[in-house]
N, C-alpha and C positions, 0 to 999 in steps of 0.2 A: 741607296734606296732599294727596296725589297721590288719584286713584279710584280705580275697580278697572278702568276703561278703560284708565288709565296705564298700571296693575301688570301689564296682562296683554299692555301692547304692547310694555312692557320683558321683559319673561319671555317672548315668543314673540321678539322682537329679539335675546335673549341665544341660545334654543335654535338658532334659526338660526344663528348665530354661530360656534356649536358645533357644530354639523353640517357647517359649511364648514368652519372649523379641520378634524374629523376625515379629511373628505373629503381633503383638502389631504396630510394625515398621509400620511394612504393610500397616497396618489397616489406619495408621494414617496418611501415603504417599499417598493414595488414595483417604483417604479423604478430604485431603486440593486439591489434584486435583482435586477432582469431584466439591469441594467449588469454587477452581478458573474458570474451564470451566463452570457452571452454572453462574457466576458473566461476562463472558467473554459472552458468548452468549444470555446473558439474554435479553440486549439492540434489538437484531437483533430480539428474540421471540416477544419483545415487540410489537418494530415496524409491524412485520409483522402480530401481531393479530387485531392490529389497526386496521391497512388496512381492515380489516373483521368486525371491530365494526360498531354499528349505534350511534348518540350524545350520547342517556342514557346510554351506556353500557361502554364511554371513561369516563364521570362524575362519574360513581358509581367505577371506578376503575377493573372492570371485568375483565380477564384475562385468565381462563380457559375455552379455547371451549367448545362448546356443554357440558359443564357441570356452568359454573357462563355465559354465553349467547349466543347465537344462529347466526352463522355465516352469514355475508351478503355480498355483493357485492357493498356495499354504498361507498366506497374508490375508487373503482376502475371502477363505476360506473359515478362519479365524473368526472373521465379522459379520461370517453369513451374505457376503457380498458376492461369490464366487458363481460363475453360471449354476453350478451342480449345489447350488445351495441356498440361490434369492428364492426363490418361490416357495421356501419350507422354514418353518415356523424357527424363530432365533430371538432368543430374549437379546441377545450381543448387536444384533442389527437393531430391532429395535431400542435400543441405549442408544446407536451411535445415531438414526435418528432425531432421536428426541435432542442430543445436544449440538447436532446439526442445525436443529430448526430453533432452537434456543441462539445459537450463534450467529444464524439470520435475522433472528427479529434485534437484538442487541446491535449487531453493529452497524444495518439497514435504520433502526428508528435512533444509534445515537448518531448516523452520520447526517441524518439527514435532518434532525433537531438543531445539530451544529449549522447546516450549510444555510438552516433558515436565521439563527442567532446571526450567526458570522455574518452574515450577508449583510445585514442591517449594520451591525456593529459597525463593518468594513465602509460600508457606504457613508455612514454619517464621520468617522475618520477621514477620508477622501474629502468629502463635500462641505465640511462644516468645520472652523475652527474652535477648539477647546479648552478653557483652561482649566486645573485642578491644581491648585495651590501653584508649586512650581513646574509642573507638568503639564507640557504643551501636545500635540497630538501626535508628534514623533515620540516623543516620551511615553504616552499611554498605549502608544502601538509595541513600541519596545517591553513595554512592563507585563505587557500579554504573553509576548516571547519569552519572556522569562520566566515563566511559568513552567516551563519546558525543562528548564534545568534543577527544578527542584525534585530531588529523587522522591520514587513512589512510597517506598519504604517510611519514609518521613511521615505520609498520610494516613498511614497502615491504623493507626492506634485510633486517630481523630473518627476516621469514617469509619471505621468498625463500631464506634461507641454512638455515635449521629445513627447509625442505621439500626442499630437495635432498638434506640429510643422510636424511630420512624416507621418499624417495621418492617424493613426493606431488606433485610437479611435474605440471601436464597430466592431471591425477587430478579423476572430478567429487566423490571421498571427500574429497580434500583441502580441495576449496570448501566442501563442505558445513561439514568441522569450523569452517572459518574465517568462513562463513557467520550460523554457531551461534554464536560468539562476539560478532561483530556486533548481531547483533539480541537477544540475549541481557539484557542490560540493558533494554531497552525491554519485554521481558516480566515482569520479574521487578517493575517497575514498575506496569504495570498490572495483574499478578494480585493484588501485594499489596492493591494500593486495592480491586481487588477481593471480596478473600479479607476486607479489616477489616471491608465491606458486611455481614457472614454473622456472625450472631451465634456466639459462640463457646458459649454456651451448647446449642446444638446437637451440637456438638463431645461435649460433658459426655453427654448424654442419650441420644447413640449410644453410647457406653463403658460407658452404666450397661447399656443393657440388651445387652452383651455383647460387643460391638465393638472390638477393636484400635485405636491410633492409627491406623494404615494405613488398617484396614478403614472407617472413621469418616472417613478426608483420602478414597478411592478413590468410597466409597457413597452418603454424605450429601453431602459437601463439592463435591466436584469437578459432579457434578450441578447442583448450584445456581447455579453458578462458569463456568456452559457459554458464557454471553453473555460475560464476557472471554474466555474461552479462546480463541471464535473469533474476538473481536474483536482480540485480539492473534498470534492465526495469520495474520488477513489484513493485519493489518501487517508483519510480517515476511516474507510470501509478498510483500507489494509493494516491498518492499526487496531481499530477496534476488532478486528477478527482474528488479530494475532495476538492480544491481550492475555496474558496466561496469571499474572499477579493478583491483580483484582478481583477476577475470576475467581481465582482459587481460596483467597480469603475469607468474599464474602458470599460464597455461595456453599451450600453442603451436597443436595442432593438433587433438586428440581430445577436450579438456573445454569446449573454447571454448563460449559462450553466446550468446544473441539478441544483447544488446546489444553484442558484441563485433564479429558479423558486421553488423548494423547500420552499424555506425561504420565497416565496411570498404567501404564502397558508393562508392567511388573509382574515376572510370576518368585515363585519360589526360587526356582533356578534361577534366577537371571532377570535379565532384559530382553522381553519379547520384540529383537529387532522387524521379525516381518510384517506385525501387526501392528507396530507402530509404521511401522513406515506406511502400511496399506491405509492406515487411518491419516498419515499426513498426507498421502497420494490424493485423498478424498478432500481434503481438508484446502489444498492446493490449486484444487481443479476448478473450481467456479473464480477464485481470483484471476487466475490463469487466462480464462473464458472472459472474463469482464476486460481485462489489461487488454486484449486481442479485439474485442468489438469497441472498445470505446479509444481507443488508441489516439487517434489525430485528436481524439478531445481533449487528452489528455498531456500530449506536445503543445498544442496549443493554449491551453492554457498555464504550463509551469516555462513557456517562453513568455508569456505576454509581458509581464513586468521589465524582460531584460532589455527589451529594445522600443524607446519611448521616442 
């Protein structure tokens, strides 16, 4: 039989043991985080030092401020965005305006056209059963998704020839519709997971005491439903603002978008990496801004579906 000297040298031997394992654990869960957020924000550091570089200092690969080159204002200089240059007159700023404010109203009025369709679409999937020939409501929810996997290329020809007969060529209305159709699917998606979250007995309880369907989807419902909603707004705002295909097709001169001018940052020589970069830094920054303020709405609503 062992003592109680043994027992207590084995039992402090094992707790150590375990201390280090933990330690270990630790060590090694933080460090693949800190691996994956470096790898994760690395693109946006990139970008935004560019914006600060001069030619030699994007060819030599430089990277670190004021220690591998000395920051400048040539990117955004470029744009007329630079202190020593907002205040004096720039056809180049006014451009990047105009498709600045082109790329707000497009993907502000297709995100928010969607979250009113979705909504409903979503709620009546939740709350009502369907049938369509042999498709039941998982079905018709799946067949939305799938809409997703159909490349854009595929559309290229159809809606180029729809939009000319409609007028909507070089139109930011015509983005928007087509905008809306896009991200469309991906809302009606997550409202419904949303929307099955919400006991439907609630539904019941506003009708008794006097409530329309309407008034019981618009009062009760939608209220509670606020964390998708905006979680599925800012997904579609980051889609529809990052759209460079459709953009580029169906617009020539007046509907054009950031990411359209973006991509034009060509000269003779080359590839204008500072200017583009200074126009993605811009481009960047209001996403950025919204991801930071709306945040927990944002958690909240792409968890609600996973834990019922």
């Amino acid at each position: 039989m062992t003592s109680k000297a043994e027992e207590a040298g084995n039992f402090e031997h094992d707790e150590n043991r375990f201390r280090l394992l933990t330690i270990l654990s630790r060590v090694l869960i933080y460090s693949l985080l800190f691996f994956w957020v470096f790898v994760s924000l690395f693109p946006i550091f990139w970008t935004l030092t560019t914006s600060f570089k001069t030619a030699v200092d994007v060819t030599r690969g430089h990277i670190i401020p004021w220690v591998e080159f000395q920051p400048s204002w040539k990117g955004f200089r470029s744009l007329g965005l630079s202190p020593d240059t907002i205040w004096a007159t720039s056809t180049v700023r006014d451009e990047f305006l105009k498709r600045f404010t082109n790329s707000v109203i497009t993907s502000i009025g297709a995100s928010t056209l969607a979250i009113l369709i979705g909504s409903l679409a979503a709620y009546g999937l939740s709350r009502f059963q369907y049938r369509f020939g042999f498709m039941r409501n998982k079905d018709i929810s799946f067949f939305f998704l799938s809409q997703l996997i159909l490349p854009p290329v595929v559309l290229a020809l159809p809606f180029l020839i729809l939009y000319k007969e409609l007028a909507l060529l070089d139109t930011t209305l015509g983005l928007i519709f087509l905008y809306t159709l896009t991200v469309l699917p991906i809302v009606i998606w997550i409202m419904r997971d949303q929307f099955d979250t919400i006991p439907a007995e609630l539904d019941e309880a506003a009708q008794v005491d006097g409530l329309s369907s309407w008034g019981a989807f618009f009062r009760v419902i939608l209220p509670i439903a606020l964390p998708g909603m905006v979680a599925s707004f800012i997904l579609s705002l980051i889609l529809t603002w990052n759209e460079y295909f459709f953009a580029a097709l169906l617009t020539s001169s007046e509907a054009k978008t950031l990411p359209v001018m973006v991509a034009s940052q060509t000269g003779s020589q080359g590839i204008n990496w500072w200017s583009m970069a200074a126009l993605s830094t811009m481009a960047i920054m209001p996403l950025v801004i919204i991801g930071i303020a709306l945040e927990k709405y944002i958690i909240k609503g792409m968890s609600a579906g996973s834990v019922k």
